[in-house]
N, CA, C and O atoms as a Maestro MAE file, in Angstrom:
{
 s_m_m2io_version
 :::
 2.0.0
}

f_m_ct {
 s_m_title
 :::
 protein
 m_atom[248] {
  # First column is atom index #
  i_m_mmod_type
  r_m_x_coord
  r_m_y_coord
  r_m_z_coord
  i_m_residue_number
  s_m_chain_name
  s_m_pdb_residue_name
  s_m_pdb_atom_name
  i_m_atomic_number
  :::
  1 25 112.018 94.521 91.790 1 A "UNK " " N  " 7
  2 3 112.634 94.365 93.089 1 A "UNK " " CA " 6
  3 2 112.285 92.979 93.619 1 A "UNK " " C  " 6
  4 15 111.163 92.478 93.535 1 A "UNK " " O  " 8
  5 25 113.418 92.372 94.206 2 A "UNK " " N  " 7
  6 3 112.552 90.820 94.482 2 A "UNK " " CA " 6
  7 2 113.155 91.097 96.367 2 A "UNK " " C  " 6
  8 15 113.888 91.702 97.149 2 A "UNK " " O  " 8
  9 25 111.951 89.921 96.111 3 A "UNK " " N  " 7
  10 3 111.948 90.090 98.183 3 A "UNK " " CA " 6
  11 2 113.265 89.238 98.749 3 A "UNK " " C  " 6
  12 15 113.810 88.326 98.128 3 A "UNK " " O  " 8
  13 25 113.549 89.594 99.696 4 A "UNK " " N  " 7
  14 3 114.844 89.192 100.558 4 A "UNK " " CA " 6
  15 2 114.351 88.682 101.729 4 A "UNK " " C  " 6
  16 15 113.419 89.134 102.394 4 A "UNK " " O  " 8
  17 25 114.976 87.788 101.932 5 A "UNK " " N  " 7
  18 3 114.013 86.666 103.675 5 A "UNK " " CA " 6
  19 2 114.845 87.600 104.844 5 A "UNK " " C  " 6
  20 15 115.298 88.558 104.218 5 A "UNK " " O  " 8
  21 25 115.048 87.661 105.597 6 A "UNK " " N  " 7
  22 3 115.461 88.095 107.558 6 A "UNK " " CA " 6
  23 2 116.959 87.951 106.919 6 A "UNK " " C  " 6
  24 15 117.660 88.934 106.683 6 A "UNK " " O  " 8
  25 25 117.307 86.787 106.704 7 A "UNK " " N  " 7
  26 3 118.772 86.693 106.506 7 A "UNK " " CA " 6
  27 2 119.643 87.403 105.135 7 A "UNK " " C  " 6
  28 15 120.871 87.414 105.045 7 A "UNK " " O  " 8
  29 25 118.686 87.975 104.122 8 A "UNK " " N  " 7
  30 3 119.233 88.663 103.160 8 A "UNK " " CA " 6
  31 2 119.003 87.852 101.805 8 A "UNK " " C  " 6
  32 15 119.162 88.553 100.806 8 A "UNK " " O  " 8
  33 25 118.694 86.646 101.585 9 A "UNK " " N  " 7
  34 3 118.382 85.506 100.675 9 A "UNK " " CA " 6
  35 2 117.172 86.004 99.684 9 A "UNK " " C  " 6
  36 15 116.219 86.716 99.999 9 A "UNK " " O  " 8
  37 25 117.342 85.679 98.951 10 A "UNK " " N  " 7
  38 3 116.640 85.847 97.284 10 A "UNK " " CA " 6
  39 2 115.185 84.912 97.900 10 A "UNK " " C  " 6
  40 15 115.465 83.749 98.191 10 A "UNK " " O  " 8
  41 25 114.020 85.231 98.067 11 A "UNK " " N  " 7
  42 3 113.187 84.610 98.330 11 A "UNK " " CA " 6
  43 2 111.844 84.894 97.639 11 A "UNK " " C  " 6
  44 15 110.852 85.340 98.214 11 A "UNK " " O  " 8
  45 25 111.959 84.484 95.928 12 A "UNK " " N  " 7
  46 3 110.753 84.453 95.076 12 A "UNK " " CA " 6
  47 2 109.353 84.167 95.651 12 A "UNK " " C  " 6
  48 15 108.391 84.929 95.748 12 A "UNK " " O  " 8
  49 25 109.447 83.230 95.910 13 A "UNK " " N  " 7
  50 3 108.031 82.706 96.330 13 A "UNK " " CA " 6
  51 2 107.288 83.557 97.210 13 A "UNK " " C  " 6
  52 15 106.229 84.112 96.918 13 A "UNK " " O  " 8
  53 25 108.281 83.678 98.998 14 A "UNK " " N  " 7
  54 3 107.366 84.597 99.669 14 A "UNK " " CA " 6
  55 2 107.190 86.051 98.991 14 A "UNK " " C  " 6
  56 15 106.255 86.697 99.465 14 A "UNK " " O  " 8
  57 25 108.128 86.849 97.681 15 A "UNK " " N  " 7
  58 3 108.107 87.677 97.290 15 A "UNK " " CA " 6
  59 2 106.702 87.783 96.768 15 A "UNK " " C  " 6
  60 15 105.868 88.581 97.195 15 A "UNK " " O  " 8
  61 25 106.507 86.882 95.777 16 A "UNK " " N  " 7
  62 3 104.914 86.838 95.224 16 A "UNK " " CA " 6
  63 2 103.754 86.877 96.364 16 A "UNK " " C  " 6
  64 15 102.737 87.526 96.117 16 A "UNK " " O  " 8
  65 25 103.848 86.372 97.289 17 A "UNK " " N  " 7
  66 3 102.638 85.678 97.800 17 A "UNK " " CA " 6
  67 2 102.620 87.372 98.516 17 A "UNK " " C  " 6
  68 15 101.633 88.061 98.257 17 A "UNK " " O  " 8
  69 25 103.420 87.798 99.147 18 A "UNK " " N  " 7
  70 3 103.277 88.872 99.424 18 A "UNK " " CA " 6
  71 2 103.050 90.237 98.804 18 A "UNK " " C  " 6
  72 15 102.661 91.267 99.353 18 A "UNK " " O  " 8
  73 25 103.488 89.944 97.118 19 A "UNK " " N  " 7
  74 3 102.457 91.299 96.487 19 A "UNK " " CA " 6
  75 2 101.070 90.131 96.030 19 A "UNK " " C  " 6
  76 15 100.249 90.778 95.380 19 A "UNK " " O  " 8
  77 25 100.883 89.516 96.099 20 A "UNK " " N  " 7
  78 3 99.429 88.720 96.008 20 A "UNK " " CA " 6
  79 2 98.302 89.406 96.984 20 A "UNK " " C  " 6
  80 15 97.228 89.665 96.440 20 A "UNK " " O  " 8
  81 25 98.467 89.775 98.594 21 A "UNK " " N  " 7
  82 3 98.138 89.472 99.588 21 A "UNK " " CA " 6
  83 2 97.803 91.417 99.542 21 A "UNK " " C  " 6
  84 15 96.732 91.888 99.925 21 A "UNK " " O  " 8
  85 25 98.824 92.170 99.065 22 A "UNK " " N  " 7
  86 3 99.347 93.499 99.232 22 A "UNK " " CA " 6
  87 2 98.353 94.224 97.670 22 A "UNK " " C  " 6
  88 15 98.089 95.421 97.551 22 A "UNK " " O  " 8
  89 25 97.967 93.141 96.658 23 A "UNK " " N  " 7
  90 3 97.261 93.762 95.466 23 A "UNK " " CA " 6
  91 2 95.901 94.536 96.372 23 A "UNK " " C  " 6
  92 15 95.462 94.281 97.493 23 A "UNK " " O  " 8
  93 25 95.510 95.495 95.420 24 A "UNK " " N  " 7
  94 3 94.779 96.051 95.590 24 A "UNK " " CA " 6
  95 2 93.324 95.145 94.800 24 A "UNK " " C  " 6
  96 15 93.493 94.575 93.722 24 A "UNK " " O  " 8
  97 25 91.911 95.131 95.533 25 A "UNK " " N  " 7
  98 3 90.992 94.166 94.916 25 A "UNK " " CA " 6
  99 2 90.379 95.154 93.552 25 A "UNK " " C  " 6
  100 15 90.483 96.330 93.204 25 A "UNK " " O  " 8
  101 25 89.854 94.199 93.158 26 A "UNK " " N  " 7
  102 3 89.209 94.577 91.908 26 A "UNK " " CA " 6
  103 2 88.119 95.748 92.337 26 A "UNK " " C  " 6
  104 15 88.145 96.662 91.512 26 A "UNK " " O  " 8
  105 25 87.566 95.874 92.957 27 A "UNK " " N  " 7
  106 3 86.731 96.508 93.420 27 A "UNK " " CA " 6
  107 2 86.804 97.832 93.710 27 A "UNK " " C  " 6
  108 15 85.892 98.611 93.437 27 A "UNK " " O  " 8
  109 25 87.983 98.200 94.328 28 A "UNK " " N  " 7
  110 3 88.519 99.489 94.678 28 A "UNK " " CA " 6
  111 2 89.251 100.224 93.519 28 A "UNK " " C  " 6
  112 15 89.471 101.435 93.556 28 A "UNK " " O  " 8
  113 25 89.597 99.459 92.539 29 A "UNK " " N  " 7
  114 3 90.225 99.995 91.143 29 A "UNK " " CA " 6
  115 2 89.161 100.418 90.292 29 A "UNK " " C  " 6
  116 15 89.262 101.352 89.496 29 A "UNK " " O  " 8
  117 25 87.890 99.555 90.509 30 A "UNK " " N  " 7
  118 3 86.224 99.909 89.842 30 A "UNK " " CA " 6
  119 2 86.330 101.221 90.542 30 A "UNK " " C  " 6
  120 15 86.740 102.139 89.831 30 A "UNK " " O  " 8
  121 25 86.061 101.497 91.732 31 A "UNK " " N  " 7
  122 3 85.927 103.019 92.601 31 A "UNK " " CA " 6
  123 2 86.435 103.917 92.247 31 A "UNK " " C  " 6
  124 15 85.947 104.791 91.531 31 A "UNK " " O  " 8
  125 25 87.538 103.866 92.696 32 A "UNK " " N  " 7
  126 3 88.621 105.079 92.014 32 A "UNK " " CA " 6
  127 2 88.392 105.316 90.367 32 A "UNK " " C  " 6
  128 15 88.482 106.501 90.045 32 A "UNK " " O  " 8
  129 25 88.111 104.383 89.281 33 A "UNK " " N  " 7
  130 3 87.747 104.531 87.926 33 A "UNK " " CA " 6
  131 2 86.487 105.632 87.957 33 A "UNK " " C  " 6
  132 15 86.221 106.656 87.327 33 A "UNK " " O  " 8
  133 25 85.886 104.903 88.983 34 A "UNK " " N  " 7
  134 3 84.537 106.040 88.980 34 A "UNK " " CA " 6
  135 2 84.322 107.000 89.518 34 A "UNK " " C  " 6
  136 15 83.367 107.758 89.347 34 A "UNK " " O  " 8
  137 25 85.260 107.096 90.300 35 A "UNK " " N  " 7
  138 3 85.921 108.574 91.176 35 A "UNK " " CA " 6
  139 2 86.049 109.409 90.221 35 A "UNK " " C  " 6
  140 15 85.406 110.450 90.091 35 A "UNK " " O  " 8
  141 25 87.099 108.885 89.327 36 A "UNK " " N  " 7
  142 3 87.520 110.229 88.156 36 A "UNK " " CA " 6
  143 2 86.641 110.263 87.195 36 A "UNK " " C  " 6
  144 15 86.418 111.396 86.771 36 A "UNK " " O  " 8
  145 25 86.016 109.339 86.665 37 A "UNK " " N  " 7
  146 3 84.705 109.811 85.814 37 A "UNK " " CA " 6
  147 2 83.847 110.294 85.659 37 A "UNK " " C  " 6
  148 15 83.304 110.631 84.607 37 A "UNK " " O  " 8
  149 25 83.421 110.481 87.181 38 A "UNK " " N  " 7
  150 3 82.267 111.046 87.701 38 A "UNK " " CA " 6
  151 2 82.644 112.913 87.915 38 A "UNK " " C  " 6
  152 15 81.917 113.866 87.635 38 A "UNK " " O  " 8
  153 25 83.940 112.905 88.463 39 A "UNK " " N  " 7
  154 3 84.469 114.240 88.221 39 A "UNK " " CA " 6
  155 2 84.930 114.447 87.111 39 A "UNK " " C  " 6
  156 15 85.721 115.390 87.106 39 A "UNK " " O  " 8
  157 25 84.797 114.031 86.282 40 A "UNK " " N  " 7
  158 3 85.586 114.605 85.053 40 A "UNK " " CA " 6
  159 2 83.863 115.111 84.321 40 A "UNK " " C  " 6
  160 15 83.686 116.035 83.528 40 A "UNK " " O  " 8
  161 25 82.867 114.247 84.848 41 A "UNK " " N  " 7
  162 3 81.577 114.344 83.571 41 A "UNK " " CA " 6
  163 2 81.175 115.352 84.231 41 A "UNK " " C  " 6
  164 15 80.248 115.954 83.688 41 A "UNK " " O  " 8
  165 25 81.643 115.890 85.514 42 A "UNK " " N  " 7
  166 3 80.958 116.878 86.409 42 A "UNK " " CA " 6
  167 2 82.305 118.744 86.142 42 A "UNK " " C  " 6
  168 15 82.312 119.865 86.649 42 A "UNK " " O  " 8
  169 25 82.952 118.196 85.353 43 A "UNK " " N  " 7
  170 3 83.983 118.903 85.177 43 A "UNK " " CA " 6
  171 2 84.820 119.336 85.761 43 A "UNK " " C  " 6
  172 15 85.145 120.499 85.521 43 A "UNK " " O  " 8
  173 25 85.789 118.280 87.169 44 A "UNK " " N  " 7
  174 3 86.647 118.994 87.582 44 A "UNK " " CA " 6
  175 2 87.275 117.611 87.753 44 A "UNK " " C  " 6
  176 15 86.671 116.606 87.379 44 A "UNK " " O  " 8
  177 25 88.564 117.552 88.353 45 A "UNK " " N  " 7
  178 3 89.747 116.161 88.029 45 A "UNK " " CA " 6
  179 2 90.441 116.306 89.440 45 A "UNK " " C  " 6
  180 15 90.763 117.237 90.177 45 A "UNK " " O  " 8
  181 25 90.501 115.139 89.453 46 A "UNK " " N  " 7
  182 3 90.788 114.615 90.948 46 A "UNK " " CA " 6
  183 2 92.717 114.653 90.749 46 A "UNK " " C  " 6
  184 15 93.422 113.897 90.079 46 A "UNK " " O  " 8
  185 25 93.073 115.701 91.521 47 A "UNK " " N  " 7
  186 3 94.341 116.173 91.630 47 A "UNK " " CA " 6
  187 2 95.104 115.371 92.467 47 A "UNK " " C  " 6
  188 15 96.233 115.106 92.054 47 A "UNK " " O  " 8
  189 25 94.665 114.782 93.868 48 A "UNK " " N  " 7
  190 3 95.789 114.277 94.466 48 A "UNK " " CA " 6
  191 2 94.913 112.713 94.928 48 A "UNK " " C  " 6
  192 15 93.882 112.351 94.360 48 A "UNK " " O  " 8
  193 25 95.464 112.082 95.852 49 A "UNK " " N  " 7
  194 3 95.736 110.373 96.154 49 A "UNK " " CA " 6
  195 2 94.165 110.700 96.734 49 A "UNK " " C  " 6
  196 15 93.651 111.769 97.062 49 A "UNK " " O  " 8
  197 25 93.764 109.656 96.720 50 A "UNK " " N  " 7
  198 3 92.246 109.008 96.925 50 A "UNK " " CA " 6
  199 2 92.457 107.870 97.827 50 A "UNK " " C  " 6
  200 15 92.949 106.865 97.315 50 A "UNK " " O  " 8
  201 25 92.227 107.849 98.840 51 A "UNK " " N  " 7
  202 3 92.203 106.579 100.118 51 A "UNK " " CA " 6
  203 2 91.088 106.015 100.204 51 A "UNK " " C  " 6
  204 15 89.986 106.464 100.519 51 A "UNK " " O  " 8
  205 25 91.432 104.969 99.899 52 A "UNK " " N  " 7
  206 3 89.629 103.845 100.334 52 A "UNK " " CA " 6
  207 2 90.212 103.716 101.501 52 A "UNK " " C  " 6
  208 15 91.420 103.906 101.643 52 A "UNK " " O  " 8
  209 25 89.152 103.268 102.786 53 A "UNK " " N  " 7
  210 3 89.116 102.073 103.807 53 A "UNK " " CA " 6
  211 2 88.158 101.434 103.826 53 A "UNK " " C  " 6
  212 15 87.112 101.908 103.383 53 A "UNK " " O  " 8
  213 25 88.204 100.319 104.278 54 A "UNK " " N  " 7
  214 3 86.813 99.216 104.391 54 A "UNK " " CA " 6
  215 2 86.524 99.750 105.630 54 A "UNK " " C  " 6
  216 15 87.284 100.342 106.396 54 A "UNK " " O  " 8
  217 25 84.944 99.393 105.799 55 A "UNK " " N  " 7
  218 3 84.517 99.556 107.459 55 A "UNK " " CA " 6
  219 2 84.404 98.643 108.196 55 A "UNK " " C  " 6
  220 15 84.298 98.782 109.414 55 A "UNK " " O  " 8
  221 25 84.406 97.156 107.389 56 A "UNK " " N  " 7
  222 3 84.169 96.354 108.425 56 A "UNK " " CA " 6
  223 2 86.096 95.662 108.864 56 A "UNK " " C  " 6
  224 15 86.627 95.360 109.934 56 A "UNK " " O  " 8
  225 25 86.548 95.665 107.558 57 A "UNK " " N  " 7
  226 3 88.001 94.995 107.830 57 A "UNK " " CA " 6
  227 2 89.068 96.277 108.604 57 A "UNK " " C  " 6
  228 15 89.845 95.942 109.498 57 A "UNK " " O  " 8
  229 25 89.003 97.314 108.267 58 A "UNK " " N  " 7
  230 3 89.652 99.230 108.618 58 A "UNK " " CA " 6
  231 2 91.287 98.343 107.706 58 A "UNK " " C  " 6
  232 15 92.448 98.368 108.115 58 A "UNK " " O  " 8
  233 25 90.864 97.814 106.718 59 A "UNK " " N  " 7
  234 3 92.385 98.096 105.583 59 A "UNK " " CA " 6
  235 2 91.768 99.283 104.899 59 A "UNK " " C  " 6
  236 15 90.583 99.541 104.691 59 A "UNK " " O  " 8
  237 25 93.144 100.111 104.523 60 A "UNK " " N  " 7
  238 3 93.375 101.433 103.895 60 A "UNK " " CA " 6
  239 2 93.947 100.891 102.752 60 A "UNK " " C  " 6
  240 15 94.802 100.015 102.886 60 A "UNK " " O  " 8
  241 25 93.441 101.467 101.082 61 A "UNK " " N  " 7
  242 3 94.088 101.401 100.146 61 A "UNK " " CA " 6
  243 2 94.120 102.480 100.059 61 A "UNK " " C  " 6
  244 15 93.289 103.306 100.435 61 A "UNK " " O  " 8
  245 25 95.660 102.702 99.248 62 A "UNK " " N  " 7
  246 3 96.411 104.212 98.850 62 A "UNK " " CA " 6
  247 2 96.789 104.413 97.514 62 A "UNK " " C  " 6
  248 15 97.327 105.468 97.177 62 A "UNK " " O  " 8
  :::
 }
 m_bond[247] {
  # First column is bond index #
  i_m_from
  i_m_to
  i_m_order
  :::
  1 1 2 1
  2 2 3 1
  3 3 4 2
  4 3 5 1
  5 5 6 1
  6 6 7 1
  7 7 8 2
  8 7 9 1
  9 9 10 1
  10 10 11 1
  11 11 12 2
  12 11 13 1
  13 13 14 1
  14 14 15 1
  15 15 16 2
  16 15 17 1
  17 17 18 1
  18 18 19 1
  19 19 20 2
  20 19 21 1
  21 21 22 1
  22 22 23 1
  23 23 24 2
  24 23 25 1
  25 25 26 1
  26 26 27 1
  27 27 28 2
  28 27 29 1
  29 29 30 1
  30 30 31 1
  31 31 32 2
  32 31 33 1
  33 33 34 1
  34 34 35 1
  35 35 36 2
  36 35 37 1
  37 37 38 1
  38 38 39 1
  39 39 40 2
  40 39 41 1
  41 41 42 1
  42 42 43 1
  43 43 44 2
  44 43 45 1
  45 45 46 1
  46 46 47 1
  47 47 48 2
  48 47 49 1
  49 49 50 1
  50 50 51 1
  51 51 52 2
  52 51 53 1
  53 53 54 1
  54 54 55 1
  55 55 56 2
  56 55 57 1
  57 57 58 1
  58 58 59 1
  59 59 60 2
  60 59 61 1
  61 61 62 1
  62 62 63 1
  63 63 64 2
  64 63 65 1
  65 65 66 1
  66 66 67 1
  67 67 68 2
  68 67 69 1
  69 69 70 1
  70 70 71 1
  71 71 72 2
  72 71 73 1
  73 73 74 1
  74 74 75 1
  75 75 76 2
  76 75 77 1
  77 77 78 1
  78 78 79 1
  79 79 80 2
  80 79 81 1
  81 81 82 1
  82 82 83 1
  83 83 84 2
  84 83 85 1
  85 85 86 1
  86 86 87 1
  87 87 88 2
  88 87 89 1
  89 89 90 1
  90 90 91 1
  91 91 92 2
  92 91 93 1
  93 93 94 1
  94 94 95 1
  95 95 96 2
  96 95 97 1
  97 97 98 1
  98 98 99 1
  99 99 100 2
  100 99 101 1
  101 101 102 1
  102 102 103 1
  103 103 104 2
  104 103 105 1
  105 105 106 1
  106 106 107 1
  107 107 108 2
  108 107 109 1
  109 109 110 1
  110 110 111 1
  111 111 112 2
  112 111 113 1
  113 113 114 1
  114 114 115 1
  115 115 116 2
  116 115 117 1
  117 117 118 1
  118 118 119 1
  119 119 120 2
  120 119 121 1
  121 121 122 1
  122 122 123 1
  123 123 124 2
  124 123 125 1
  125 125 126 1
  126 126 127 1
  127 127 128 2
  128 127 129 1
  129 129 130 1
  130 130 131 1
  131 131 132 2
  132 131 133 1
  133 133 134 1
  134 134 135 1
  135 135 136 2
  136 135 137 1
  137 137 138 1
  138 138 139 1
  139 139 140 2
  140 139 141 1
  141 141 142 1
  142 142 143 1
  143 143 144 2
  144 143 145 1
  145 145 146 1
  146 146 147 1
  147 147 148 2
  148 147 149 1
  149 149 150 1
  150 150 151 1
  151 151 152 2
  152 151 153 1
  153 153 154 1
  154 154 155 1
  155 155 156 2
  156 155 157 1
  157 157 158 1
  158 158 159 1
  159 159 160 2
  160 159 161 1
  161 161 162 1
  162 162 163 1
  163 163 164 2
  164 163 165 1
  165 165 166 1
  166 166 167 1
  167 167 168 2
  168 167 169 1
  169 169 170 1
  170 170 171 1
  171 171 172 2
  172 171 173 1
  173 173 174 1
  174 174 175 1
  175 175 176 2
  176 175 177 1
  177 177 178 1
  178 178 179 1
  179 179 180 2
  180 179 181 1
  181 181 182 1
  182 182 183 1
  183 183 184 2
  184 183 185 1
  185 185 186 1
  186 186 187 1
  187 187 188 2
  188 187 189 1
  189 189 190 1
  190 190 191 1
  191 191 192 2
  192 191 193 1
  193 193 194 1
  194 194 195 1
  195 195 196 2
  196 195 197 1
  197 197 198 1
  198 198 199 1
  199 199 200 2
  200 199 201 1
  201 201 202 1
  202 202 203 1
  203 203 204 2
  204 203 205 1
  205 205 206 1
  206 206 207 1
  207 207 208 2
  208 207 209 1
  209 209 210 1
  210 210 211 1
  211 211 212 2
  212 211 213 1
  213 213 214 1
  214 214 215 1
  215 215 216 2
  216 215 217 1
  217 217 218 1
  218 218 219 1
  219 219 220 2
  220 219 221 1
  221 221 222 1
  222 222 223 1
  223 223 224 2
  224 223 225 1
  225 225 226 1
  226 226 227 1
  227 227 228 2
  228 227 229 1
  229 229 230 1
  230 230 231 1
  231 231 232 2
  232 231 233 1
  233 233 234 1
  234 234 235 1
  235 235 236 2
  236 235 237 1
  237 237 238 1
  238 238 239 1
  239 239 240 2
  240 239 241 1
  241 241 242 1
  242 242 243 1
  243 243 244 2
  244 243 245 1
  245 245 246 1
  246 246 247 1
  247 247 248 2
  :::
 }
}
């Protein structure tokens, strides 16, 4: 899907910078990895969506 500017225009660049900005950090993909590992070595599996938030910034990853 590529991003479209206000006026409807093909706009690559802000398209990137904006899933750049929108990636999820390395850090929270470490978490969630260890979310399910930790339940899986404990024997049960994480069925539905897992929400991080930061406490000091309050962004929500989904």
């Amino acid at each position: 899907m590529s991003y479209r500017s206000k006026e409807g225009y093909r706009d690559p660049t802000a398209g990137e910078a904006i899933k750049e900005v929108d990636k999820e950090p390395d850090n929270i993909r470490w978490l969630r990895k260890m979310f399910r590992e930790v339940a899986g070595l404990l024997g049960y599996e994480i069925v539905g969506r897992v929400v991080v938030r930061g406490r000091k910034t309050k962004r929500t990853w989904r």
